[in-house]
C-alpha positions in Angstrom: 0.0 0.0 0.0 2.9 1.7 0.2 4.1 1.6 -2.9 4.0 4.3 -6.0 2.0 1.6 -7.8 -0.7 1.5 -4.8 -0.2 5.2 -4.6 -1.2 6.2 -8.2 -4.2 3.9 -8.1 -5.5 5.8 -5.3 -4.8 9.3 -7.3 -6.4 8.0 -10.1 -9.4 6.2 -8.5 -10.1 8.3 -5.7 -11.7 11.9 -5.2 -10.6 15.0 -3.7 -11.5 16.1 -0.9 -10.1 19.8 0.4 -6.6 19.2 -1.3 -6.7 15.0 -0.4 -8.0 11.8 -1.7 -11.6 10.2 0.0 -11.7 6.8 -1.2 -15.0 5.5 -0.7 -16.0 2.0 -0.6 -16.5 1.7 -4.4 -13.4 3.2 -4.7 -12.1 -0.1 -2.5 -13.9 -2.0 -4.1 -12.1 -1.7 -8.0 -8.6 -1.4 -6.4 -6.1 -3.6 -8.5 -4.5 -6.2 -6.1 -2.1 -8.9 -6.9 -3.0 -12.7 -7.2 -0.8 -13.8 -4.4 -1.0 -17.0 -5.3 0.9 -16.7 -8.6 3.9 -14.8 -6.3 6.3 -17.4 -6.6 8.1 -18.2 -2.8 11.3 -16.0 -3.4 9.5 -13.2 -4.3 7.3 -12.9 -0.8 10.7 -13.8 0.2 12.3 -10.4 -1.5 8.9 -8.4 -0.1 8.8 -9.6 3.7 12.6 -9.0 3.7 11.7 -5.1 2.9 8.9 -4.8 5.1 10.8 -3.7 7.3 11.9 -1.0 5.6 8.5 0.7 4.4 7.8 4.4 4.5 5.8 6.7 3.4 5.9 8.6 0.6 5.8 12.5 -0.3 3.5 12.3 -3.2 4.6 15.4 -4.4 8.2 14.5 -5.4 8.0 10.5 -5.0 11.1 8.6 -4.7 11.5 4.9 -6.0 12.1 2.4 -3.6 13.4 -0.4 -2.9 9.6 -2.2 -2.4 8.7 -0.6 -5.4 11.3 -2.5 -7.3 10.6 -5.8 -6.1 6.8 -5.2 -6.9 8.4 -3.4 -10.0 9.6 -6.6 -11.2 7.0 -8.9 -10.2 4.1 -7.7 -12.0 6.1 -6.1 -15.0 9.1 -8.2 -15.3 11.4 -6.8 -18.3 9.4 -3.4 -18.4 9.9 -3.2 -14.7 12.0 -0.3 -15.1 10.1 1.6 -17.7 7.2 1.1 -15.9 7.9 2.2 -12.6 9.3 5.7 -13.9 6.3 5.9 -15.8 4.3 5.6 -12.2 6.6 7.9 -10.8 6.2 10.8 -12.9 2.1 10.0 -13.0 2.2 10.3 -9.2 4.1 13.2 -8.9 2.1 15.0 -11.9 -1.6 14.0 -10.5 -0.5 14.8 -6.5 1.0 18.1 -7.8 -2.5 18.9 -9.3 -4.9 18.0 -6.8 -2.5 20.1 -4.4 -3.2 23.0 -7.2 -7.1 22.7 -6.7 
């Protein structure tokens, strides 16, 4: 939940609310989650090594780390990298214009 990946799917699906996101349950409801199941055991491995390590992120000027790699990797595989820049500067563009409103 951490993650940018998490992050941007709350810009995206949620609504603002006085400069900040209100998710609402139908907002829960549609939120992309992995199929755990088809995480094979090295990668929960990688993750519950980095729990540990989890923080929070300023939306505004989002910083990749190492959690967002890992799930980076998982779900995009040889487009990890592409993709997680690519969430990065979506994050940081769509927190930058709710703060604007």
């Amino acid at each position: 939940m951490t993650t940018v990946f998490y992050q941007l799917e709350c810009e995206v699906m949620c609504k603002n609310h006085a400069g900040v996101r209100k998710g609402e349950v139908g907002d829960i409801i549609t939120t992309h989650v992995p199929v755990f199941a088809d995480i094979s055991p090295s990668e929960i491995q990688k993750i519950q090594d980095e729990v540990s390590n989890i923080r929070f992120l300023d939306l505004n000027k989002p910083s990749i780390s190492k959690m967002d790699e890992i799930w980076a990797e998982i779900l995009f595989g040889a487009d990890a990298g592409t993709c997680l820049e690519d969430a990065c500067r979506l994050l940081r563009f769509l927190a930058n214009r709710r703060n604007l409103q």
